[in-house]
C-alpha positions in Angstrom: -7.3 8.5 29.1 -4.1 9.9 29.1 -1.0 8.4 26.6 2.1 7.5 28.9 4.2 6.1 27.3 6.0 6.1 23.2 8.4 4.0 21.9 9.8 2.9 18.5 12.7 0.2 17.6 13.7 -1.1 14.1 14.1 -4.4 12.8 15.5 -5.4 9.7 14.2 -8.6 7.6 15.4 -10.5 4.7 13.2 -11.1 1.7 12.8 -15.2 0.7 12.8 -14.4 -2.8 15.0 -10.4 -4.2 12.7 -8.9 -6.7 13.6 -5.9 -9.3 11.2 -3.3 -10.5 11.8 -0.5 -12.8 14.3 1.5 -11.0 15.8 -0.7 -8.0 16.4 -4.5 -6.8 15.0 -5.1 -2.9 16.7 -7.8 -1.2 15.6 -6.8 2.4 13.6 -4.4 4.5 13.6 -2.5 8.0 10.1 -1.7 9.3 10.1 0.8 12.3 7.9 -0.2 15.2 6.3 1.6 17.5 4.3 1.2 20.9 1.7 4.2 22.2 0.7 2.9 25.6 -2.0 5.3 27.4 -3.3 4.6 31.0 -6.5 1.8 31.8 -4.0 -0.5 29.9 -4.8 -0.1 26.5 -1.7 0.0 23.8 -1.4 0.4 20.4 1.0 -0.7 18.1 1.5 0.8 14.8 4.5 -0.1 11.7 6.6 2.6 9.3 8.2 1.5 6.1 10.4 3.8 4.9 11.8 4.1 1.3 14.3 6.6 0.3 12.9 7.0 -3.2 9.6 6.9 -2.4 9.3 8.4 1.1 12.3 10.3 1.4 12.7 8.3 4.7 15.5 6.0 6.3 14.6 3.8 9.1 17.2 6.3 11.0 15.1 9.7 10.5 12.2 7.8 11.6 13.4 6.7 14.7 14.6 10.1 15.1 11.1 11.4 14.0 9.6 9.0 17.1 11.7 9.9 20.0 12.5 13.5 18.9 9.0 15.0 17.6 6.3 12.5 18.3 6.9 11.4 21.9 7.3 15.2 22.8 4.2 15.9 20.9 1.2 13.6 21.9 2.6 12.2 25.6 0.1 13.3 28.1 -2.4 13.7 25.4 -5.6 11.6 25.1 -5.3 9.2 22.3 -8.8 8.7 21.6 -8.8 12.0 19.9 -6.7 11.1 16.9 -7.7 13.5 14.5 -6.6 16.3 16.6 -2.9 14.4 17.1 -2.2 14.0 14.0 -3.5 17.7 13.0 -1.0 18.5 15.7 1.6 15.8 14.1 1.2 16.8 10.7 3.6 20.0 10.0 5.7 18.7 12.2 6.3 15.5 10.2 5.8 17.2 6.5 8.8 15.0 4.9 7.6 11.7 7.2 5.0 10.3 5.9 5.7 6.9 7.0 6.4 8.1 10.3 3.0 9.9 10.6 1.6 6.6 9.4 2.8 4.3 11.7 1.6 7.0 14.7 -1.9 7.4 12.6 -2.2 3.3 12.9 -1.1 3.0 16.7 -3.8 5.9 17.4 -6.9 3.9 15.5 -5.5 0.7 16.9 -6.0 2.1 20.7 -9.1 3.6 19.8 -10.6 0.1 18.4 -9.2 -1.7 21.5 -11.2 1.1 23.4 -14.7 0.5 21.5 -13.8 -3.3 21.6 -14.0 -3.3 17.7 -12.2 -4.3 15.0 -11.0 -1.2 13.2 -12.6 -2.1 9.8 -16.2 -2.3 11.9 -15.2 1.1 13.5 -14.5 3.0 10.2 -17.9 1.6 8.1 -17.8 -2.2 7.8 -18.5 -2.3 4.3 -17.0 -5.6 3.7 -15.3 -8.7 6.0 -12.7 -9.5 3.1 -10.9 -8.7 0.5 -9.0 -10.2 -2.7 -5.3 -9.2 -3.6 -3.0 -9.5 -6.4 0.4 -11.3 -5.9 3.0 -9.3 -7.2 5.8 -10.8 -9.9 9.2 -9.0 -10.5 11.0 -8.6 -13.1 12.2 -11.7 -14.2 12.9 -13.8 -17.8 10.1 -14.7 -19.4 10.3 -18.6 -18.3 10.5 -17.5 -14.4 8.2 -15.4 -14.5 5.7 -18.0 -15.9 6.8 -20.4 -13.4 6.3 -17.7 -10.8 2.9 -17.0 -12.0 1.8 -20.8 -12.8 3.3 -21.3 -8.6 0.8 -18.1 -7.6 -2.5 -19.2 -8.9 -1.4 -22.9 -7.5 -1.7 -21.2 -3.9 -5.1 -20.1 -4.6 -4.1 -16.5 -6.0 -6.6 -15.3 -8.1 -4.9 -11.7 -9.5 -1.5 -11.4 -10.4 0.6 -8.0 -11.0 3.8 -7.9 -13.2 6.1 -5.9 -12.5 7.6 -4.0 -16.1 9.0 -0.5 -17.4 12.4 -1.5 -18.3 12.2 -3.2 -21.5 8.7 -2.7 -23.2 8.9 -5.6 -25.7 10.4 -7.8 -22.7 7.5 -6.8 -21.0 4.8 -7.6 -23.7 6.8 -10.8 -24.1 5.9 -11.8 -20.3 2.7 -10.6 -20.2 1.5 -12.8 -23.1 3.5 -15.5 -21.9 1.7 -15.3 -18.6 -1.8 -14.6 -19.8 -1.1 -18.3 -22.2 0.5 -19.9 -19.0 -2.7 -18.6 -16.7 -5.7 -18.8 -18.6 -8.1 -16.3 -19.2 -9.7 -16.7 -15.2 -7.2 -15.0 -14.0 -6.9 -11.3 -13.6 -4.1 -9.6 -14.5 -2.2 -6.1 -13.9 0.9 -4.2 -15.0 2.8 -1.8 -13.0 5.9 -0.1 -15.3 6.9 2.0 -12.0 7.1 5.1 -14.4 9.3 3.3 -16.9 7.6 4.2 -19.9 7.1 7.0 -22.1 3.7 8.1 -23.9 4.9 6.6 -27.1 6.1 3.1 -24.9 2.8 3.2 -22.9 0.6 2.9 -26.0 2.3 1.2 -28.1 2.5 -1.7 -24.7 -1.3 -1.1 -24.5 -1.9 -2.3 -28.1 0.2 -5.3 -28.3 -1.2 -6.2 -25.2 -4.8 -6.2 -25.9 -4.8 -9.8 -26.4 -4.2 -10.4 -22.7 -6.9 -8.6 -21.3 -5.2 -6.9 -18.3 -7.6 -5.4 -15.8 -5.6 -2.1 -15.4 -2.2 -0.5 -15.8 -0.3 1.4 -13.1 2.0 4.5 -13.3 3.2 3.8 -17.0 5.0 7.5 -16.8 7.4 9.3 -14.7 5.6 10.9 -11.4 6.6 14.5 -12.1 4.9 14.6 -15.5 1.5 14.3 -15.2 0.4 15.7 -18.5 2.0 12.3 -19.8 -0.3 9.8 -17.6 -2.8 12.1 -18.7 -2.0 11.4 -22.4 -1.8 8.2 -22.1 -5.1 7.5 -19.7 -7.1 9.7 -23.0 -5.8 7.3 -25.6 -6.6 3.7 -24.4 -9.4 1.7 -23.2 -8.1 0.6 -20.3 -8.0 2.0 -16.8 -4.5 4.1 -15.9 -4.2 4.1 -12.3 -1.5 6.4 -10.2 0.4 5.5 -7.9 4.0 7.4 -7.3 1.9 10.5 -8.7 -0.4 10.0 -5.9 1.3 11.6 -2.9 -0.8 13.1 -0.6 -4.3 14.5 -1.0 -3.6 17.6 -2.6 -1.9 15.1 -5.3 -5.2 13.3 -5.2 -7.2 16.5 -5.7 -5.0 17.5 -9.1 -5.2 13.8 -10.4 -8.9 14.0 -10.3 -9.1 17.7 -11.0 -7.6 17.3 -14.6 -9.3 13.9 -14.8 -5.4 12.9 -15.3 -6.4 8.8 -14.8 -9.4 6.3 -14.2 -7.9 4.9 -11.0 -5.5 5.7 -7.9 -3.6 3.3 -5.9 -3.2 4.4 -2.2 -0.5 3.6 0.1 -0.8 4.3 3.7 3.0 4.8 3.9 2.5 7.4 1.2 0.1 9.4 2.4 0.4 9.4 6.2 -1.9 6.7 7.5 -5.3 5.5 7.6 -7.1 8.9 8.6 -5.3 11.0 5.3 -6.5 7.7 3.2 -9.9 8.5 4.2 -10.0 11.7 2.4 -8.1 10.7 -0.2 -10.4 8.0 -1.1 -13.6 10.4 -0.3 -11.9 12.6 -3.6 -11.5 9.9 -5.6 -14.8 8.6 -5.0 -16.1 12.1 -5.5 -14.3 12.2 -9.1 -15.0 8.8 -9.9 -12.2 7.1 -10.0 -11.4 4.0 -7.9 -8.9 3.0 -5.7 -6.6 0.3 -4.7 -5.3 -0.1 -1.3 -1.0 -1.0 -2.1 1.7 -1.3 0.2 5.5 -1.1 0.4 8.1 -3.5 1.9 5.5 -3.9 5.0 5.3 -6.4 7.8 1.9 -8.0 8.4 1.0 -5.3 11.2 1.0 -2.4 8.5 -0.8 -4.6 6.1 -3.7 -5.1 8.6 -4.1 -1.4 8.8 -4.4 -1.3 4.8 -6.4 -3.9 5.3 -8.8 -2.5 7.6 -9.3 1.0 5.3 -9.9 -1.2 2.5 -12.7 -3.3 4.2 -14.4 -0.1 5.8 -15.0 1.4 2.3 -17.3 0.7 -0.8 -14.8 2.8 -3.4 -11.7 0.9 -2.4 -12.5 -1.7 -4.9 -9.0 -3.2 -5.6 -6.1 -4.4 -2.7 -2.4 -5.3 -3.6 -1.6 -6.1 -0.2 1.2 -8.2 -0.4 4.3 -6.4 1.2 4.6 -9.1 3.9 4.1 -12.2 1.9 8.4 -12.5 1.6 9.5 -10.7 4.8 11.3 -13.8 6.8 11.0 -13.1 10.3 8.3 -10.7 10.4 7.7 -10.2 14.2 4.1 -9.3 13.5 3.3 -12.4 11.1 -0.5 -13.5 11.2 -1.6 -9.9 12.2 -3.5 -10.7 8.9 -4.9 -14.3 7.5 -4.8 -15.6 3.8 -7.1 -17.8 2.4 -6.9 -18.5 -1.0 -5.7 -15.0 -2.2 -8.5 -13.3 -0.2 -7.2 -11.4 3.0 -9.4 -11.4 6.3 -8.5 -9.6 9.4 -8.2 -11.3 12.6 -10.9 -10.0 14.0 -9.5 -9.0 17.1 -10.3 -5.4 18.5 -8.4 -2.4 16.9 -6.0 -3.3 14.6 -6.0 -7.4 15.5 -2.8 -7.6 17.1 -0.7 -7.4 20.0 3.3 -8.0 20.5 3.9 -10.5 23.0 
């Protein structure tokens, strides 16, 4: 089998609701697409979300990325040998990781379609389903309760609140929440590195009360002594997630024993076959993971989605990137039920453009 064919394209979508997190307010997105087609008719499709502070990426350089580098690179190869296209991929795409992502997912997608398997089968088929949190912003304290009290009323059973702006505002929400919620009802922070050591515990004990299952990145990225303060000094689990890069950031976090958790993002670290490894040092270390996502349409959910459901170590998802997107072109590549995610079943990734 021979690949014959690349092609990318943008599209832009809205968000129904803006949100606000630590450092930025999203109002809308623009996913890159992109289309592998090899010969015997199979094609896969696979999504990049770039994000200029995270990713260093525009929708632009990826583009740029797909019909400069990658289509050079892997046409005429065979793409049921992913790991050696994307070995081939990787220094060429060292400041794209969403790039390499979305290329990663259109490779494992083909190569499902191939076996006739859904991807999440192919890579282990640990489990057939998987819970995720719904995300809050930043809001005032009475919207955010209304937001949380409309979340569980879909069936949501976690919710994450978004902070690291205004530490007593956010103590303020989360106890308002927990008292809105009840106590059946898990609950996560993410302060998107807004905190400082001090901030961070000082949150941690006026929040005891509430119970919350973890927090996430309470300290800038680039100082990881910090998170590692601050995972030493509270009983609760710190997890990574802008610290978490790639997997040599991965090896360090668990080298130093820096947190209790990781949160990995496919966009992040360069697709499903990088999140592999990643998760196979964490799991080596000890620490957990959650599967997280950007500003992604349903199509790049399903490949989180499928890595979460193929291993026993990626306990946690926050898969909720496409819940807000209006005019997703790849809405119900994945299915909700009750807060619980389920792939389509369908070979490969589950889904294929029209």
């Amino acid at each position: 089998m021979k690949i014959s064919r690349v092609e990318a394209w943008s599209v832009s979508m809205r968000l129904k609701q803006p949100y606000t997190i630590a450092y930025e307010t999203v109002e809308k997105t623009t996913n890159v697409f992109l289309r592998i087609e090899a010969d015997k008719g199979f094609i896969g499709y696979g999504c990049a979300a770039p994000d200029e502070v995270i990713t260093g990426e525009s929708p632009q350089s990826v583009l740029d990325a797909m019909n400069n580098v990658v289509r050079e690179a892997i046409t005429g190869s065979d793409p049921l040998r992913p790991a050696m296209l994307l070995e081939r991929l990787a220094p060429l795409l060292t400041s794209q990781s969403s790039a390499l992502a979305a290329v990663d997912m259109a490779l494992h997608d083909i190569l499902g379609k191939a076996s006739g398997l859904p991807l999440w089968r192919l890579l282990g088929g640990f489990r057939d389903r998987i819970k995720t949190s719904y995300t809050i912003g930043i809001l005032p304290d009475v919207e955010t309760v209304e937001a949380a009290k409309r979340s569980v009323g879909l069936g949501f059973k976690c919710l994450k609140l978004k902070g690291g702006i205004d530490v007593e505002s956010d103590i303020s929400r989360v106890l308002k929440v927990r008292e809105a919620v009840g106590k059946d009802i898990e609950l996560r922070f993410d302060a998107n590195q807004g905190f400082s050591v001090d901030q961070a515990l000082m949150f941690f004990e006026k929040t005891r009360s509430a119970h919350l299952e973890l927090i996430e990145q309470p300290t800038p990225k680039g100082q990881p002594d910090m998170l590692g303060r601050v995972t030493g000094s509270v009983q609760i689990p710190i997890m990574a997630d802008e610290s978490l890069m790639t997997l040599r950031d991965a090896f360090r976090l668990a080298r130093r024993d820096l947190v209790d958790m990781v949160n990995v993002k496919l966009m992040k670290v360069g697709g499903i076959d990088i999140a592999l490894q990643v998760n196979s040092v964490a799991r080596s270390a000890g620490l957990e993971v959650m599967v997280g996502c950007m500003d992604e349409a349903a199509l790049s959910i399903a490949a989180g989605l499928h890595f979460a459901l193929a291993r026993p170590n990626v306990a946690y998802a926050d898969l909720d990137g496409h819940f807000d997107l209006l005019d997703d072109p790849t809405d119900g590549a994945v299915i909700l039920r009750n807060g619980t995610l389920f792939p389509t079943d369908k070979p490969g990734l589950g889904f294929d453009f029209p």
